[in-house]
N, C-alpha and C positions, 0 to 999 in steps of 0.2 A: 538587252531587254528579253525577259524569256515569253516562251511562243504562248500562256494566258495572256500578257500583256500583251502582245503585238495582237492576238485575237480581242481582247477587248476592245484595242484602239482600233482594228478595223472594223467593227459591230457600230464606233460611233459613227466610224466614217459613211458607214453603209445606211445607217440611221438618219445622221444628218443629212443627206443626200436623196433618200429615198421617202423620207415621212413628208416634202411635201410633193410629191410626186404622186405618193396616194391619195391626198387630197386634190392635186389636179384630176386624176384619173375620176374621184367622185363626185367631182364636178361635171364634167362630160358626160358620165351616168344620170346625175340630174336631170340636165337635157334631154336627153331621150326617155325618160321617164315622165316629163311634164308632154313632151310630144305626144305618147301615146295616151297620154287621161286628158289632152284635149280634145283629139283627133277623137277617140272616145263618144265625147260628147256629143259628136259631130252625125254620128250613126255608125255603120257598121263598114257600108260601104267606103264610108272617110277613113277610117280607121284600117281597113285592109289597105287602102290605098298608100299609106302612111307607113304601114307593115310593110309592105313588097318593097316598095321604093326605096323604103331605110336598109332594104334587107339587101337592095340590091349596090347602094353606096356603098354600104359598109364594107364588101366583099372587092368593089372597087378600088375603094379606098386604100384597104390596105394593103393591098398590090402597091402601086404606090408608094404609099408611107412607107415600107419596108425599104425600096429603093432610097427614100432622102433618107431614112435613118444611116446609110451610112455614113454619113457626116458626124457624128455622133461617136463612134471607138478612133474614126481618123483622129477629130478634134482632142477627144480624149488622150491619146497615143503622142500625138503633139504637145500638149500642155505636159504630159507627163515627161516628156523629154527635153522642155524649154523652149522648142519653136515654136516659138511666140507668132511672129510675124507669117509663120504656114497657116496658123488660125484664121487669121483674115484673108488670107487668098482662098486657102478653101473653102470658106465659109461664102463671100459668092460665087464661087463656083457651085456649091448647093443651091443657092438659089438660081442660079441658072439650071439644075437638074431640080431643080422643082416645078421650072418653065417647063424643061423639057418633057418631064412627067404627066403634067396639068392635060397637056394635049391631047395623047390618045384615051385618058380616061373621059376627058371630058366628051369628045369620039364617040365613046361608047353608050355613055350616061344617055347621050341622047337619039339612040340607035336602040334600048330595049324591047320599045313593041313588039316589033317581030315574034322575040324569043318571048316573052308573055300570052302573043296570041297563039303561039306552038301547044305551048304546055296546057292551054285552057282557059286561062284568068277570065273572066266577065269583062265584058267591055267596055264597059261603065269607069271599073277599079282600072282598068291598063289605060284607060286617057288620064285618069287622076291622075295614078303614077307617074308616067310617063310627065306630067306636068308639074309633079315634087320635084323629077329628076331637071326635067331641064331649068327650070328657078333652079336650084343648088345648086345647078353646075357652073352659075356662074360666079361662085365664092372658094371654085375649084382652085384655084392659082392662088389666091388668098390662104386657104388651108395650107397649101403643100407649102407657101414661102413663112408662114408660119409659124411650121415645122423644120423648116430648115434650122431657122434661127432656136429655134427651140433646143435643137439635136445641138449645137453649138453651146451655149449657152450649159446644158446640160455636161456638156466634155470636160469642160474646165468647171464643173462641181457647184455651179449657179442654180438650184431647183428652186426657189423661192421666187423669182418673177413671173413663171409660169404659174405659179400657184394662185399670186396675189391677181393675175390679170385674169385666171380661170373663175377665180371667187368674183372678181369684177364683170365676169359675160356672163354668168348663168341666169341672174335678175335682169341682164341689159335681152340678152337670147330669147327667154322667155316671154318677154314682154313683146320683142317682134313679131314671135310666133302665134302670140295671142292676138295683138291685133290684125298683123294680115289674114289670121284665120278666119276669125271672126267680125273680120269688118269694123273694127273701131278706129274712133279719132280719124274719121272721115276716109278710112281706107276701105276699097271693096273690099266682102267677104269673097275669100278666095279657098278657102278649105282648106286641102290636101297641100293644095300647091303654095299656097300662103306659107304651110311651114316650110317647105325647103325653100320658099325665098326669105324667112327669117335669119334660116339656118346661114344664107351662101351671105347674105349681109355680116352675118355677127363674123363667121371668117376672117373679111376683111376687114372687122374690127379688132379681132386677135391680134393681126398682122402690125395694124396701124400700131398698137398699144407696145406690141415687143418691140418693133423697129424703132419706136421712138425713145423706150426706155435702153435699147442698147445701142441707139447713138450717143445715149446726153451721160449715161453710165461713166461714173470714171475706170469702172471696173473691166472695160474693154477697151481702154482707149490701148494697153501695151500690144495688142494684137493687129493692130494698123487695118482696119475695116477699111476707111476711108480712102487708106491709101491704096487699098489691094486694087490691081487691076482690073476693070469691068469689064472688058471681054470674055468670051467665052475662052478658055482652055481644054483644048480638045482631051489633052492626053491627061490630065487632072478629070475632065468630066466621066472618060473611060473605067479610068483607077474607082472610082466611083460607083461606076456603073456596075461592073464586076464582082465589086463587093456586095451592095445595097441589090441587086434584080434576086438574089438567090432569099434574103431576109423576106422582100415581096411577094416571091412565088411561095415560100414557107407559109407566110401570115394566110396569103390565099389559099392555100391547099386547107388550111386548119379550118378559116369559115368557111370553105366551101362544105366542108364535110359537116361541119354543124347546120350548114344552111339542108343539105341533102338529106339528114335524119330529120329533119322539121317533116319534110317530107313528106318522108319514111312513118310517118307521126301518123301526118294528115290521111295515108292510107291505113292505118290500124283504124281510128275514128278519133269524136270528138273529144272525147273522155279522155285519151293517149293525148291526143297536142294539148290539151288545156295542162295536164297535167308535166307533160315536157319540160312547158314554156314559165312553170311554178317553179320546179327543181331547177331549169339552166337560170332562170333569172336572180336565184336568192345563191346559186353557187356561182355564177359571174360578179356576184356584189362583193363574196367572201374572198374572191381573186386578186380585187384590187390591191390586197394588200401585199401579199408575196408578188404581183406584178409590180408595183411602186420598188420596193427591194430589188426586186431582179434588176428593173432599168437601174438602178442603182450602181449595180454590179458592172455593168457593161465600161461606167466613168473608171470607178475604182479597179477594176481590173485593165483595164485599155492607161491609164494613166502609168501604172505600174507598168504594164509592157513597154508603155513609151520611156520610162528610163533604165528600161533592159533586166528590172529585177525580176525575173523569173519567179523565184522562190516566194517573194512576196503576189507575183499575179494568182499563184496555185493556191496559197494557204488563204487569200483574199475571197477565190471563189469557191474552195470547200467552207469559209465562215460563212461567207452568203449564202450557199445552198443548203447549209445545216438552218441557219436561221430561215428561210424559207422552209425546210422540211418540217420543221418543230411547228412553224406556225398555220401550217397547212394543218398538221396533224392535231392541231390542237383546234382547229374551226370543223374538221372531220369529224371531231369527239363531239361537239356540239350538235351535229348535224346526224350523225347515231343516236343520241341520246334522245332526242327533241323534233327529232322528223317529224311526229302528226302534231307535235303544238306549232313548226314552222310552216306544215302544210296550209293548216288551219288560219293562219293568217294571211295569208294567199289567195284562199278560196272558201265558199260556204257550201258547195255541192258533198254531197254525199262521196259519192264514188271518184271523182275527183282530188280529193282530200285523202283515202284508201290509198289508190292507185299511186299518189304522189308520196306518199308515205314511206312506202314498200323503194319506190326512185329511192328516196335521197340513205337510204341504206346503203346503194350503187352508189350514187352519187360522193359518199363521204369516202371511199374510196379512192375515185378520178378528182376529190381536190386534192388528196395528198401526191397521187405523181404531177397532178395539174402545176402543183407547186414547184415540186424538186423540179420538172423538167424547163418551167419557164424561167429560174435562176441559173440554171446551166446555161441556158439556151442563151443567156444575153451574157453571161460570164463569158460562153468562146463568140459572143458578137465584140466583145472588149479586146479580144486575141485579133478582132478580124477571118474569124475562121466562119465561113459561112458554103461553101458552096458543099462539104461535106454534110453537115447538119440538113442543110436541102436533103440531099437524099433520104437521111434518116429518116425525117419529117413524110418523105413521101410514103415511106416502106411502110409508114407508124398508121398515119392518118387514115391511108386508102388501101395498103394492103391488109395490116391488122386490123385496124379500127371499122372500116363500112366492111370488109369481108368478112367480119365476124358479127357488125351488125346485121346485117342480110343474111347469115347463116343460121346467126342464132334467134333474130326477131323475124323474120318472114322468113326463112322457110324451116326454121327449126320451131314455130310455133310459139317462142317463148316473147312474143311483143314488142312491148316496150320497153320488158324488164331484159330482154335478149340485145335491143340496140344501145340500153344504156351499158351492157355490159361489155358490148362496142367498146365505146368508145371511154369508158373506162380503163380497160387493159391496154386500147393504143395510149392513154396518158401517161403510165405508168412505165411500160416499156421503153416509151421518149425519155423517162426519166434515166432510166436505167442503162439506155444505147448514151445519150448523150454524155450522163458521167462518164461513161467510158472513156469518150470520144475525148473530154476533156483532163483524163487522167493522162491517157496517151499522147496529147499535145503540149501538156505543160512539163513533161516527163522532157520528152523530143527535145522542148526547144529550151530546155534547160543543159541539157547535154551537150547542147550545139553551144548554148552561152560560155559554157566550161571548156570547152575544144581551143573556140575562137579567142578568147582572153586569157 
């Protein structure tokens, strides 16, 4: 077969795998999109409280999720290789490091105050908060087991139950979040806190909906779930552990640093966050899509390693990162072209609409490395390579990215037009370090394939 075909046939493969992934991811978008035009409604005070709270799960979260995602290039690397029967033992073993996870977030989720009444928040907003988080937290263990079965599920090339059961919570989510907010069908109005106890409800109904369709599935039964061992396994949870804490502290280092230019925002003034929170919101929507593909990448490349073909993991994730570059580059062009008619449907203010303008010039920029580097980035999570990319990630985010925000937006004078350009250049450079990273790995450990055989 010459190397157009083998690249066409992994574009389907990456395709079929990843298109509905993006649909899951925009489903979740949903969600938090109806959270905040209720909360909204609610006043302002509801609405910060709703902000802060989500602002502070999220950052939890994916600390976290980064860890059970390892289950996800294991399982992959497994199926790729024919053990069958590893699937289902590792896979509850995920779910026990999902337990294990659940814990100190949950810890934490309900330990915020403090650090809220540190920084300033109003008193009023840090009880709200503070009361979104503890409702959520208790659909913490729900989330994270999940996502286990998710990350599984996703290994062996399944993206379509997630989808179909993500289309199935958005109308079920919202409708909790409505009424406990709001107080209907005989429930107190609870505000703030009504939606993260919507939220931690629908969790557990994720949960219930995948475990039950990947018990009755014929399409798992060759993985022996049933049969795998329930105990914990120490040294299976470790291998685990090692892998998935370094993806966790990445995801967290990345929103920590978007959480910290929020900031960085809110001391330029209001004109700068409103305008921010226009640019990051309509360029995290255009992500979903080269994020859907990347996850993509992690099966199809982790599947290939798992039957040792080298050659096929490398040309797999140059196709996938090429098809993420083009498509970044191509919602970039949109986003040049169209900046004040996108602003403009975002916002009616004046200066606002200017100011956002002038962003997403910046902005069309940081989606195209936004892209290449988050298709690398889960290309060497399918290799299993994570604890190098950590670093990178850290060098990217907080040495380039906020040192050059702070440089060039406070004290260099130049805004918000200096912190986008932040954190533009760290995207870009992730792109640019992590190809590297993964030209020199796939090279490496093709050498080594050639040695040994």
């Amino acid at each position: 077969m010459s190397r157009a075909s083998l690249c066409r046939q992994d574009l389907r493969a990456i395709a079929a795998i990843g298109a509905p992934l993006i649909l899951t991811n925009l489903c979740s978008i949903g969600v938090a999109v109806a959270d905040t035009l209720m909360a909204a409604t609610l006043g302002a005070t509801q609405l910060a409280a709703v902000a802060i709270g989500s602002g502070v799960w999220i950052a939890l979260y994916l600390l976290g999720l980064g860890t059970v995602m390892a289950l996800g290039p294991t399982v992959a690397q497994h199926y790729g290789g024919g053990r069958h029967e590893a699937i289902g033992r590792d896979t509850v073993q995920g779910i026990w490091l999902a337990l294990l996870v659940s814990a100190p977030i949950v810890i934490a989720m309900r330990g915020v105050s403090p650090v809220l009444e540190r920084i300033g928040v109003d008193a009023v907003v840090i009880v709200l908060a503070q009361g979104y988080l503890d409702a959520l937290s208790f659909g913490v263990v729900g989330a994270y087991c999940y996502h286990a079965l998710k990350q599984m599920s996703e290994g062996v090339g399944r993206t379509v139950p997630m989808m179909v059961i993500m289309a199935a919570i958005l109308p079920i989510n919202v409708a909790l979040n409505y009424t406990f907010m709001f107080g209907h069908f005989g429930a107190v109005p609870l505000g703030a806190v009504g939606c993260g106890l919507g939220n931690g409800i629908a969790f557990w109904v994720m949960f219930v909906l995948l475990a039950l369709y990947t018990r009755g599935s014929r399409h798992y039964r060759a993985f022996g779930l049933r049969e795998a061992p329930a105990v914990p396994d120490w040294p299976t949870l470790a291998r685990l552990l090692l892998l998935g804490v370094p993806i966790g502290v990445s995801l967290f280092l990345q929103s920590g640093l978007f959480t910290t230019v929020a900031l960085l925002m809110g001391a330029i003034g209001t004109v700068a966050v409103a305008a921010h929170q226009v640019v990051l919101n309509y360029s995290g929507l255009v992500f979903m899509v080269p994020l859907g593909f990347g996850m993509a990448l992690t099966v199809c490349v982790g599947q290939a390693a798992g039957r040792g073909d080298w050659a096929a993991a490398r040309r797999i994730g140059y196709t996938g990162v090429a098809l993420c570059g083009v498509l970044a580059l191509g919602f970039a062009s949109v986003t040049w072209l169209w900046a004040a008619e996108i602003a403009r449907t975002y916002a009616d203010d004046a200066a606002v609409v200017l100011l956002a303008t002038t962003l997403f010039r910046i902005a069309a920029f940081l989606q195209i490395g936004d892209g290449v580097q988050v298709a690398v980035a889960f290309a060497l999570r399918g290799l299993k390579d994570t604890r190098v990319p950590l670093l990178i990630n850290a060098l990217n985010y907080w040495g380039i990215g906020f040192g050059l925000a702070w440089l060039l937006g406070m004290l260099g004078g130049l805004g918000a037009h200096g912190i986008w350009i932040g954190l533009a250049t760290a995207l870009c450079t992730a792109g640019v370090f992590l190809l590297a990273r993964f030209r020199w790995l796939t090279r490496r450990l093709a050498a080594a394939a050639r040695v040994t055989g």
